[in-house]
C-alpha positions as CSV (number, residue, x, y, z in Angstrom):
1,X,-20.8,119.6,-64.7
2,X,-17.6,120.7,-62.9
3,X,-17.4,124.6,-60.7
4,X,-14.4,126.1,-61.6
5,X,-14.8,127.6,-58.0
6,X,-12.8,127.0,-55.0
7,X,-15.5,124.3,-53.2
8,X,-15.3,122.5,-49.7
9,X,-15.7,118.9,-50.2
10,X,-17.8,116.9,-47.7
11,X,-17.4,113.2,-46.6
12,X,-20.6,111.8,-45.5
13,X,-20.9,109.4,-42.9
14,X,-24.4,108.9,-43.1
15,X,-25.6,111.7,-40.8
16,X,-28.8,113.1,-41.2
17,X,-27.7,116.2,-41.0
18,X,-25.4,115.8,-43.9
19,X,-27.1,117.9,-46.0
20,X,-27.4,120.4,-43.5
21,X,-23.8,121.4,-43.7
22,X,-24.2,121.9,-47.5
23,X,-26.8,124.6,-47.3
24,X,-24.9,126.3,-44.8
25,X,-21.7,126.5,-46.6
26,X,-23.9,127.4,-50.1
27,X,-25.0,130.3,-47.8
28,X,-22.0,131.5,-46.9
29,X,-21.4,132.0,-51.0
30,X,-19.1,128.7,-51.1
31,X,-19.2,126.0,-53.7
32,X,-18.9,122.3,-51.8
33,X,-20.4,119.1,-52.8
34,X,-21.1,116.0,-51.0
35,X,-19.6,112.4,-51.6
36,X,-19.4,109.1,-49.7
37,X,-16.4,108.9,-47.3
38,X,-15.1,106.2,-49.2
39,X,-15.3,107.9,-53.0
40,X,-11.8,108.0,-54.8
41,X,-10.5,111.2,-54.4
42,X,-8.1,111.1,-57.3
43,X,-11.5,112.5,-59.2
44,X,-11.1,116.0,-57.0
45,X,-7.2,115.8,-57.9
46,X,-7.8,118.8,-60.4
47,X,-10.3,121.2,-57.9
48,X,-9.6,123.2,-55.6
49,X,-10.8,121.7,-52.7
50,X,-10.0,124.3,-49.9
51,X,-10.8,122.0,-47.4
52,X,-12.6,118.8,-46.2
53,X,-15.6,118.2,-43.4
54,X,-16.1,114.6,-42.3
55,X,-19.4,114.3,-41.2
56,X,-21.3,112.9,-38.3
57,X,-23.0,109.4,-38.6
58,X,-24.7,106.8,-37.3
59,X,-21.8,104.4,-36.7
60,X,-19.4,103.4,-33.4
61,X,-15.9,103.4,-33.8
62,X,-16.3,100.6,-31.0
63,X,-17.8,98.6,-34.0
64,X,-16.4,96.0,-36.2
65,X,-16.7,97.3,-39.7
66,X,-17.3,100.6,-39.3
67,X,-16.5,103.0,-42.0
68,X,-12.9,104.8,-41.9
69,X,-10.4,106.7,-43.8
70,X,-7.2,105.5,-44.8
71,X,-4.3,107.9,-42.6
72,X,-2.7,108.5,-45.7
73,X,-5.9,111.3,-46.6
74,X,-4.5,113.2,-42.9
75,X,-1.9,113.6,-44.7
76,X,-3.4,116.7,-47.4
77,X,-1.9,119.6,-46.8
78,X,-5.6,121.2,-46.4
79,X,-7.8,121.9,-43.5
80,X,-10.3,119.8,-41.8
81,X,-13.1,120.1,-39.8
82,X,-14.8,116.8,-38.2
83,X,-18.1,116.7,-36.8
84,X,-19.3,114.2,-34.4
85,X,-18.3,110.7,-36.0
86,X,-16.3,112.7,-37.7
87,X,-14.1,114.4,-35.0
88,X,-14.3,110.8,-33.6
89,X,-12.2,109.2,-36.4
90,X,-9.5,111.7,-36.8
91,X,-9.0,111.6,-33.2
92,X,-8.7,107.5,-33.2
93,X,-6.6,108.0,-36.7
94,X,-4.0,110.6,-34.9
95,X,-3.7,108.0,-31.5
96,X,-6.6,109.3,-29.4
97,X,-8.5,107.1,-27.4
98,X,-12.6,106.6,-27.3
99,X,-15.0,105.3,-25.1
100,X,-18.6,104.3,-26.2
101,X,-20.9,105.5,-24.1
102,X,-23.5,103.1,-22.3
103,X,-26.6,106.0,-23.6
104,X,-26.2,108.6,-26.5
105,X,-26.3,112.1,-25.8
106,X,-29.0,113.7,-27.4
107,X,-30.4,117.1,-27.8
108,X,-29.7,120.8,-26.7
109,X,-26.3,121.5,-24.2
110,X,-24.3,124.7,-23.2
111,X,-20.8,125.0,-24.6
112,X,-18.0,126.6,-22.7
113,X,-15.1,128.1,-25.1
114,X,-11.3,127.4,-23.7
115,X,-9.6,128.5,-26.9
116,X,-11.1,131.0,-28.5
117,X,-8.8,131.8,-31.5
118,X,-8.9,129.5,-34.9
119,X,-12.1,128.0,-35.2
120,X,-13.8,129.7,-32.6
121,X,-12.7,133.1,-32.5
122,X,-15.6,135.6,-31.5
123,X,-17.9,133.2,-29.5
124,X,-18.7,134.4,-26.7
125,X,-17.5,132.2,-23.9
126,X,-20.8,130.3,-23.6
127,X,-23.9,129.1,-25.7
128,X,-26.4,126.6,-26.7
129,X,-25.1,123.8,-28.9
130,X,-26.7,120.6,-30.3
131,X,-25.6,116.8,-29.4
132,X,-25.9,114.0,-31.5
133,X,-23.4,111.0,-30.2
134,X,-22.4,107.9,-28.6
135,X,-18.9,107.2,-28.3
136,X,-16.2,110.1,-26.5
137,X,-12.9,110.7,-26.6
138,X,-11.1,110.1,-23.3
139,X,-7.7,110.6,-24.7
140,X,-6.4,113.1,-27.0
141,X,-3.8,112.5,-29.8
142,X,-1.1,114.1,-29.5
143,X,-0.7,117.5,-31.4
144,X,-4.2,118.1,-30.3
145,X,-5.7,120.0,-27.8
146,X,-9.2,120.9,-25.9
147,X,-10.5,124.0,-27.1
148,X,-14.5,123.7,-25.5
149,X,-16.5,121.3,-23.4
150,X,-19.9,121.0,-22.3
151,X,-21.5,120.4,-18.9
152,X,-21.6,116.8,-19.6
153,X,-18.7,116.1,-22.1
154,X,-14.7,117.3,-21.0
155,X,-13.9,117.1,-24.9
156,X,-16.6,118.9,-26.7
157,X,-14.3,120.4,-29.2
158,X,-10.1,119.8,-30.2
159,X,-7.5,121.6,-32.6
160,X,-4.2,121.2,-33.9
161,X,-4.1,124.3,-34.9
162,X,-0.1,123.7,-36.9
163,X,-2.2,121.7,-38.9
164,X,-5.7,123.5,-39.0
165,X,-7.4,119.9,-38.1
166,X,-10.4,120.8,-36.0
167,X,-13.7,118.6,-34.4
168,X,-16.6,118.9,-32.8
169,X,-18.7,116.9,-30.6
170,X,-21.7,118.9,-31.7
171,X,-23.7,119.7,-35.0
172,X,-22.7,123.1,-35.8
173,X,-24.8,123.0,-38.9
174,X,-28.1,122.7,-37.2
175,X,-30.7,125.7,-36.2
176,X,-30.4,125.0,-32.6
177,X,-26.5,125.6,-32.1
178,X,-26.8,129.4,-31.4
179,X,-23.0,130.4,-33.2
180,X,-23.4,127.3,-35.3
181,X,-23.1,130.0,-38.7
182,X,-19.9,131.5,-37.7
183,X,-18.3,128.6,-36.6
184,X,-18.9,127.4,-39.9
185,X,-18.0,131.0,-41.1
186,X,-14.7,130.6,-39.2
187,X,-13.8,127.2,-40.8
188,X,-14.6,128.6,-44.3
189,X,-12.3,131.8,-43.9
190,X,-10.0,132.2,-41.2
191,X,-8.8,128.8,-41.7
192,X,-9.4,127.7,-45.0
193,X,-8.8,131.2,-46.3
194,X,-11.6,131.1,-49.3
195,X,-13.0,133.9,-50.9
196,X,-16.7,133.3,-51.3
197,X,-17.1,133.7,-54.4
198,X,-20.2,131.3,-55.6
199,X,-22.7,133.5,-56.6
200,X,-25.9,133.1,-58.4
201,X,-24.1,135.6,-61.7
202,X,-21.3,133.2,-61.3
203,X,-22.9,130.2,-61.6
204,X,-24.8,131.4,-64.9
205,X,-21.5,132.4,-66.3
206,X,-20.0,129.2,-65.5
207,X,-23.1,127.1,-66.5
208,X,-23.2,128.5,-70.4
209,X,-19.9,128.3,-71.0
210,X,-20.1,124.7,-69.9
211,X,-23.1,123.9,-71.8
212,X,-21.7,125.1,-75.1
213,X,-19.0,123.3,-74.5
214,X,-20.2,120.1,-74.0
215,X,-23.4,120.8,-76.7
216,X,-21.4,122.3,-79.4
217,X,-24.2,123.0,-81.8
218,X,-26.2,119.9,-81.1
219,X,-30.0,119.7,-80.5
220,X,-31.0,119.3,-76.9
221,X,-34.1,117.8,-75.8
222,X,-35.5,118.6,-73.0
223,X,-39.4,117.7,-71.1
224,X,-40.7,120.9,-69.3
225,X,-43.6,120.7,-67.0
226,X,-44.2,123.9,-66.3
227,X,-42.6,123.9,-63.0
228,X,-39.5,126.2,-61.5
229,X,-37.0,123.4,-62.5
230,X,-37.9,122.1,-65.8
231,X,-38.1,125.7,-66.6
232,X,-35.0,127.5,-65.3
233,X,-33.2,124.5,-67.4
234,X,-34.5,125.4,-70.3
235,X,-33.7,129.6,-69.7
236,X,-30.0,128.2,-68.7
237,X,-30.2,126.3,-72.0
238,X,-31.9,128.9,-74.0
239,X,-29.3,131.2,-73.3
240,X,-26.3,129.0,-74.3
241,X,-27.3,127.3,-77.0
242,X,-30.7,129.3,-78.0
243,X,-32.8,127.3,-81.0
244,X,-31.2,124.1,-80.5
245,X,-33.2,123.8,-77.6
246,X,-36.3,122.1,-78.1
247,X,-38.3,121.7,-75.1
248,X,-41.3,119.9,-75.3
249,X,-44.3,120.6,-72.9
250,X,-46.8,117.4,-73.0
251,X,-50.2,117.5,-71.5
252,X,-50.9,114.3,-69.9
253,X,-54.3,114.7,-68.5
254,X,-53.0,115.0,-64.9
255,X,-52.0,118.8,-64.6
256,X,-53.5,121.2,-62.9
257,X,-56.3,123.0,-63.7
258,X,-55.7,125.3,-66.9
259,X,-51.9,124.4,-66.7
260,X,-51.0,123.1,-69.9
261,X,-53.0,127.0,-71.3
262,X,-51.2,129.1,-69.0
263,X,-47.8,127.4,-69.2
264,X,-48.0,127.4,-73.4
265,X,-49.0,131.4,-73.1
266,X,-45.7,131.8,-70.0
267,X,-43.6,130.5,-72.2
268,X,-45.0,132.3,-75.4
269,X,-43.4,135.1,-73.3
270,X,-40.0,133.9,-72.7
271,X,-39.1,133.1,-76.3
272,X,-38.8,129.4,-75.6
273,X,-38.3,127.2,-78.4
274,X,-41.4,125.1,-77.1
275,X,-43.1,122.2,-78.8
276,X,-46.6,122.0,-76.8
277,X,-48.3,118.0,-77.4
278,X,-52.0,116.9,-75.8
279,X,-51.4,113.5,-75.2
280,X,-54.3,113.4,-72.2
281,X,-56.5,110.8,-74.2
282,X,-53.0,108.3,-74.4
283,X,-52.2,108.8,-70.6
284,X,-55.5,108.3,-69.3
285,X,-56.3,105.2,-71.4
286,X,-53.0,103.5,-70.2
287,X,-53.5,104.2,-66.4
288,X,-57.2,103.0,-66.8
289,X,-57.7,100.9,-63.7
290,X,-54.0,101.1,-62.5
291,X,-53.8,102.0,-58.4
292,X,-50.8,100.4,-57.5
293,X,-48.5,104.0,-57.0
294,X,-45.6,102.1,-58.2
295,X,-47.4,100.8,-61.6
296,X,-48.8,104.1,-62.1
297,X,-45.4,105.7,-62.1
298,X,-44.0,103.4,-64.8
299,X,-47.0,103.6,-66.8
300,X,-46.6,107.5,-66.8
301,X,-42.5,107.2,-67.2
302,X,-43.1,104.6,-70.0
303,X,-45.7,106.6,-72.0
304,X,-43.6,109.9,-71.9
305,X,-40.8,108.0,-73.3
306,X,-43.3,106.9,-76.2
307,X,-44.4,110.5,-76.8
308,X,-40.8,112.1,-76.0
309,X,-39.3,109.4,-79.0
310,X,-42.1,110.5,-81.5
311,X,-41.6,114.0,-81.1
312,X,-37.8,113.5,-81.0
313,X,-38.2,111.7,-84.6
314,X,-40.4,115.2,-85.8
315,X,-37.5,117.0,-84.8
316,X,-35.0,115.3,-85.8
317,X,-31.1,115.1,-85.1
318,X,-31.5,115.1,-81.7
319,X,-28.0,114.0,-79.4
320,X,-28.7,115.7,-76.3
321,X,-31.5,115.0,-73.4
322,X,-31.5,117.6,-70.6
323,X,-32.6,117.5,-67.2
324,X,-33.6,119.3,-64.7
325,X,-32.0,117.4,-61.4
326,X,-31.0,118.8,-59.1
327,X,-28.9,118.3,-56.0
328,X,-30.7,116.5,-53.6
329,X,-31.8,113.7,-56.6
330,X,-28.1,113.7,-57.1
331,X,-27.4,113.0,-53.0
332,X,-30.1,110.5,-52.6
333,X,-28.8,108.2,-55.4
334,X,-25.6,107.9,-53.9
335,X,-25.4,106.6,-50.2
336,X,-22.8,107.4,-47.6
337,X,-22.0,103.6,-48.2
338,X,-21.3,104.2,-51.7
339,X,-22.9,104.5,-55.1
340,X,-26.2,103.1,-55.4
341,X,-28.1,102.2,-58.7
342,X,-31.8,103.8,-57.3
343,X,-32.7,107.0,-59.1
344,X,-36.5,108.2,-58.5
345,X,-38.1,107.2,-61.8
346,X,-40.4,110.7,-61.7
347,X,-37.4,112.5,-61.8
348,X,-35.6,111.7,-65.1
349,X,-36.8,110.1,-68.4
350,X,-34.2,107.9,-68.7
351,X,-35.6,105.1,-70.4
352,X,-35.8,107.5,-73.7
353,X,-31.3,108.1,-73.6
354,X,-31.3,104.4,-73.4
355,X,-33.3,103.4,-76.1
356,X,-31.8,106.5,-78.8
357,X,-28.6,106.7,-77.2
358,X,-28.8,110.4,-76.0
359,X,-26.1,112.0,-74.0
360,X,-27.1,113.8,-70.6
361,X,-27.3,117.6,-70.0
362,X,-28.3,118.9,-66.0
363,X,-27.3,121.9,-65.7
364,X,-28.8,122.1,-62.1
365,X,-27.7,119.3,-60.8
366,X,-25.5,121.1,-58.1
367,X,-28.4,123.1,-57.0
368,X,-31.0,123.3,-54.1
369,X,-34.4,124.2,-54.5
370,X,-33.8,127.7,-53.3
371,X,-30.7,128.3,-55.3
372,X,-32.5,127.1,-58.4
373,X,-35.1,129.8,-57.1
374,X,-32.8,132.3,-57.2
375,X,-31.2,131.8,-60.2
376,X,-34.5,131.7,-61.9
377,X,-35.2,135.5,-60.8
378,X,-32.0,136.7,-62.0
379,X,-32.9,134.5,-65.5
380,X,-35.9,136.9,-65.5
381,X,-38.8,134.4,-64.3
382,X,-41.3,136.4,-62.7
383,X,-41.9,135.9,-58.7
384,X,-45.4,134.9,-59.4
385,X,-43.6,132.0,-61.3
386,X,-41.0,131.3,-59.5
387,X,-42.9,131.2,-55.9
388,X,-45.4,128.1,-57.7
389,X,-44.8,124.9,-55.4
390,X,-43.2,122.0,-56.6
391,X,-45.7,119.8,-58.6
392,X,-45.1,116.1,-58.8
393,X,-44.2,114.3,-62.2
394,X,-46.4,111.7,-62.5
395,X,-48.6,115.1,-61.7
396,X,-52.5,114.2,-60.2
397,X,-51.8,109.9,-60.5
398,X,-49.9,110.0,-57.1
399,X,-52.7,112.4,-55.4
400,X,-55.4,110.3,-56.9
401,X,-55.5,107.0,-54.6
402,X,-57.1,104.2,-56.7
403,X,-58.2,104.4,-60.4
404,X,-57.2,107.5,-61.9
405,X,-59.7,108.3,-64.5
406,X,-60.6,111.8,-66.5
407,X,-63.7,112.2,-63.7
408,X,-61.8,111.8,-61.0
409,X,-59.1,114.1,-62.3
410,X,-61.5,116.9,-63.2
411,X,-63.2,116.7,-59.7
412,X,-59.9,117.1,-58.1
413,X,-58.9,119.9,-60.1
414,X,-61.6,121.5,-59.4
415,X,-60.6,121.1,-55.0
416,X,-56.9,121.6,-56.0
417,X,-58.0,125.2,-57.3
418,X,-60.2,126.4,-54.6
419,X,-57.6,125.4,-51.9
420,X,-54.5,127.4,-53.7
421,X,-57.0,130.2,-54.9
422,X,-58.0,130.5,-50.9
423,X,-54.4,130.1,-50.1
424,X,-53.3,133.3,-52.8
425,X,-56.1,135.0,-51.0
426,X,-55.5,134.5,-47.6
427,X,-51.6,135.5,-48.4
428,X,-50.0,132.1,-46.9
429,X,-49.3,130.4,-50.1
430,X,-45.5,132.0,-50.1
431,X,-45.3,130.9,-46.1
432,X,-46.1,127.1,-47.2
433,X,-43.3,125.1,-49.3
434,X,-46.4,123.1,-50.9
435,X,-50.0,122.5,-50.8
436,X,-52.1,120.2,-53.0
437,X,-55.0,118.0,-52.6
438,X,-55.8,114.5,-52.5
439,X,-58.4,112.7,-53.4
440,X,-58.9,109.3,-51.2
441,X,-60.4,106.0,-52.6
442,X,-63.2,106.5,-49.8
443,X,-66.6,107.9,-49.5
444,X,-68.3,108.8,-46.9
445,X,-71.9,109.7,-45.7
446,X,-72.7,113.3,-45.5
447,X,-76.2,115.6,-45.3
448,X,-76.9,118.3,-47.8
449,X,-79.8,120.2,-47.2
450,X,-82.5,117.5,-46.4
451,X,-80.9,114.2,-48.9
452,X,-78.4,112.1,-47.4
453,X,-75.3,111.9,-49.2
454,X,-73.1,108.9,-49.8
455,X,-69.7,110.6,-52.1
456,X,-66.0,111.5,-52.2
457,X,-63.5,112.3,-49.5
458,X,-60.6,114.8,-50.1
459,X,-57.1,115.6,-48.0
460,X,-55.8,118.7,-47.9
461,X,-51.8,118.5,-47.4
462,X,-49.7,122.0,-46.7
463,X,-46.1,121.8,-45.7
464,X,-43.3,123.7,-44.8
465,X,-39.6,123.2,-45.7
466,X,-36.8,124.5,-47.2
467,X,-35.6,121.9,-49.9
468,X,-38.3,119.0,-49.2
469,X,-35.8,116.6,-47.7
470,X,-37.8,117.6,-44.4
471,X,-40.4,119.0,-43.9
472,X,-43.1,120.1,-40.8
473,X,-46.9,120.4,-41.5
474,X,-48.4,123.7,-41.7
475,X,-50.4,125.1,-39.0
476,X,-53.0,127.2,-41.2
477,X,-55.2,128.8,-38.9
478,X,-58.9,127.0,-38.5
479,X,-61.1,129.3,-39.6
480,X,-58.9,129.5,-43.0
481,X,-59.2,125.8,-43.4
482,X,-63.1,126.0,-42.5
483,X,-63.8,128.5,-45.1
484,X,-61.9,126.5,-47.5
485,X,-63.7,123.2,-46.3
486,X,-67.5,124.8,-47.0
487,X,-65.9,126.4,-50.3
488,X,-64.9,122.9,-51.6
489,X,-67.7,121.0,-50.1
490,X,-70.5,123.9,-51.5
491,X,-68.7,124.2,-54.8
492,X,-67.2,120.7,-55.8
493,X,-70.1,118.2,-57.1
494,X,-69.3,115.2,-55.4
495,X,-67.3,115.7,-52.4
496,X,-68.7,115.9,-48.8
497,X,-65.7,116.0,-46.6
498,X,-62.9,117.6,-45.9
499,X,-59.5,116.8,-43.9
500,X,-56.5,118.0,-43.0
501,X,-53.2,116.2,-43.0
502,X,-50.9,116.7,-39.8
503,X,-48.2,114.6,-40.7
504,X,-44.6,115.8,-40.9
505,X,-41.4,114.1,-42.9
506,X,-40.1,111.8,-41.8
507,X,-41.9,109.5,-40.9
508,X,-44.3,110.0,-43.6
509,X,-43.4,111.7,-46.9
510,X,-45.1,114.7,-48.6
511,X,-46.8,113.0,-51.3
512,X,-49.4,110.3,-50.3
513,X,-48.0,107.7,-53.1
C-alpha cells in the first residue's frame, strides 16, 4: 500500500544496522522504506523520494563481485547520504580511491568536525562516534571534500555540498554515536528540505482511503489472535469498510490461559464484526505426537487454513484476506541481495489465498511494532491492551518442547499466568518487550516435603527490545525471579524447577522453536 508522503528511500547493503536507519528516520516523523541496492527504481518513479541513503555492509569494494550501483543513479537530481560501504561506493563511483585495510575498525571513536555547515551543522567540534569498516578512502573524488576525521581515520566524513552528496565512515544511526539523531536530522531537513509530515493521524487517513479503494465493498477476511497486530488491522479495517469485515478469532487449544474468553468479551467492546470458533479438539488431535518445531508449525498453518476455508464458505462471498504484517516480515523476506521467496509460515495464512484465490489486504505492512502501538491508542485500544507482549502464532506449540498435548498445555498455562501475574505485580511487565514460559521435554528430581520427586522442568524467558529484531535478556532482580520460582513450583502440580534464560538475540532467538 503506497504513502502519498514525501519518504526517504533506503538502499541496503546488507548492514545490520540497516534497519536502524529506518526507525530513526520514522522518528523524526518521515516516511522511508527499505529495498535492496539492486531493486528497479523505475517502481519509485511516481514518489516523492526526497532523498536516498546507501547503507553500510558487509562487502569490500577490493572484492570481485561486490554489489554496486550503476553511475547513471548519481546522476538524480536528489540528495544522498552514504554510510560506511555506502560512502565507500560513491566515493570509488565519483574517481576516489580506497585502500582495504589489513584489520576492520570496530567500535567506539572520537570525531573531529572540519566543516561544520551542511550535514553537520551544530555538532560541537568533537564527539563519540561508532565504526563499523574495512576498506578507506585514500583519495577523494574530485568535487568532494573532508568535512570530519577521527583519531585513527583522515577521511571520516566527505561532501560535495553543489550536489548535497554526503558519507560517513561511521554509523550515525546507532545509540553509541552521541549526535548520530541530528546528523540524521540534518540530512532529513537542511538538505533534503522535507517537511515531517508522517504522523500516526496521517497514516490512518491515508490507510482508509486506501483500503476502500482497493476493497470497494467486498468482504474481507481476516484471522485475529487477540494480539496488538491482528487487532489494530481489524480497527483500521473496521473503520474503512465496517461490516464487511469478518474477522474470525479461532481457539486452537494453545492460547493463553482464559484468552479466547477475554479476547471474545474485548472485542464484544469494540464493535468488531467477530466470528469466535473452538476448534481446540481439531488442533490438538493433529499435533498429537508431533515435536519437530518445523512440523508443528505446518500442522498448525495447515489446520487454520482448513478452519479459515469452512468458515469462509459460512460467510460467504468472501474476495479479500487481510493481514496483519508488518514491516520487519516485509524486510526479512527480501534480502539486500534481492528478493527472496522465504516468508515465516506463522506469520501469514497464505495457503488459504492460494487455494480460494483471495486477494491480499496489510494495511500494516509499513509499520514497526511501536508504530503499530501507537496507532492502536489513537484507534482507541486501551493501554492495558495495547502494552500485551507479542504472542507467537503457532501460540503454546513452539514453547512446548516435545509432544504438545492438552496436559501439557494446561500445566503450562497455569506457569505462564503466575509468571505475567508476578510480572503485573511487580510493575516490570511494561519494562520487558516479552516474557513467556517454556516448558522443556525434561524432568528432573526434586524433594517436596519428605517424597522425592521425579517431574517437569520449566524456562522462564524475559527480554527486552524495541521491534524484536534484537533483543538483550532482562535482568529481573533475583529475589523477583525467587518468589516467582516457589510461586510456580508451590502452586503448579507437576513442576519442580525453575530456570531462567540469559540468552540475548542474536545468537539465539527469542522463541525456543
Amino acid at each position: 500500500m503506497s504513502a502519498p508522503h514525501e519518504m526517504i528511500l533506503i538502499l541496503d547493503f546488507g548492514s545490520q544496522y540497516t534497519q536502524l536507519i529506518a526507525r530513526r528516520i520514522r522518528e523524526a516523523s518521515v516516511y522511508c522504506e527499505i529495498v535492496p541496492y539492486n531493486v528497479d527504481l523505475n517502481l519509485y518513479a511516481d514518489r516523492r523520494v526526497g532523498g536516498y541513503i546507501l547503507s553500510g555492509g558487509p562487502s569490500s569494494l577490493k572484492d570481485p563481485g561486490a554489489p554496486r550501483l550503476d553511475a547513471s543513479f548519481f546522476q538524480a537530481n536528489v540528495p544522498m547520504l552514504g554510510i560506511c560501504y555506502g560512502m565507500q561506493l560513491m566515493a570509488e563511483v565519483f574517481g576516489g580511491e580506497l585502500v582495504k585495510a589489513q584489520r576492520r575498525e570496530y567500535g567506539r571513536a572520537h570525531f573531529a568536525v572540519s566543516d561544520d555547515t551542511g550535514l553537520l551543522a551544530g555538532l560541537p567540534h568533537r564527539s563519540q562516534v561508532w565504526m563499523s569498516h574495512g576498506d578507506s578512502i585514500t583519495k577523494l573524488p574530485p568535487g568532494f571534500g573532508v568535512i570530519g576525521s577521527t583519531d585513527t581515520l583522515d577521511v571520516a566524513a566527505i561532501a560535495d555540498h553543489k550536489r548535497k552528496f554526503y558519507g560517513l565512515q561511521f554509523h550515525p544511526e546507532v545509540h553509541h554515536t552521541e549526535e548520530g539523531k541530528n546528523i540524521i536530522h540534518n540530512f532529513l531537513f537542511d538538505i533534503c528540505r522535507l517537511k515531517g509530515d508522517w504522523t500516526t493521524e496521517s497514516f490512518i487517513e491515508s490507510s482508509v482511503a486506501a483500503i476502500r479503494r482497493q476493497v470497494g465493498k467486498s468482504r474481507v477476511i481476516l484471522g485475529i489472535s487477540g494480539g496488538v497486530d491482528s487487532t489494530v488491522t481489524a480497527l483500521l479495517l473496521s473503520k474503512a469498510i465496517g461490516k464487511n469485515l469478518h474477522a474470525v478469532f479461532v481457539n486452537n487449544g494453545l492460547l493463553r490461559k482464559n484468552e479466547f474468553e477475554d479476547v471474545v468479551k474485548t472485542y464484544g467492546s469494540l464493535d468488531l464484526n467477530l466470528h469466535p470458533v473452538d476448534t481446540s479438539d481439531l488442533f490438538l488431535e493433529r499435533l498429537k505426537g508431533v515435536a519437530d518445531p518445523e512440523q508443528k508449525r505446518k500442522i498448525i498453518g495447515a489446520t487454520f487454513i482448513d478452519v479459515f476455508e469452512e468458515q469462509a464458505e459460512k460467510i460467504g462471498n468472501i474476495e479479500y484476506l487481510a493481514q496483519g504484517t508488518l514491516y520487519p516480515d516485509v524486510i526479512e523476506s527480501v534480502s539486500f541481495k534481492g528478493p527472496s521467496v522465504t516468508i515465516k509460515s506463522h506469520h501469514n495464512v497464505g495457503g488459504l489465498k492460494e487455494r480460494m484465490h483471495l486477494k491480499l489486504v496489510e494495511p500494516l505492512r509499513e509499520l514497526f511494532k511501536d508504530e503499530v502501538r501507537a496507532l492502536g491508542r489513537k484507534l482507541g485500544l486501551p493501554d492495558n491492551f495495547i502494552g500485551r507482549h507479542p504472542f507467537p502464532g503457532p501460540g503454546l506449540a513452539v514453547r512446548i518442547l516435545g509432544d504438545v498435548t492438552k496436559e501439557r498445555c494446561d500445566l503450562l498455562r497455569e506457569v505462564d499466568a503466575i509468571y505475567i501475574e508476578e510480572l503485573h505485580n511487580f510493575e516490570i511487565y511494561d519494562d520487558i518487550w516479552q516474557a513467556f514460559a517454556v516448558l522443556l521435554p525434561v524432568s528432573a528430581v526434586g524433594v517436596m516435603g519428605d517424597e522425592r520427586t521425579y517431574e517437569n522442568v520449566v524456562a522462564l524467558r524475559a527480554v527486552t527490545s524495541v521491534d524484536g529484531m534484537t533483543a538483550d535478556w532482562a535482568r529481573i532482580d533475583n529475589d523477583i525471579l525467587a518468589h516467582i520460582s516457589n510461586r510456580i513450583i508451590r502452586n503448579v502440580k507437576g513442576v519442580n524447577r525453575v530456570t531462567y534464560d540469559i540468552s540475548s538475540k542474536p545468537p539465539a532467538t527469542i522463541e525456543w522453536e
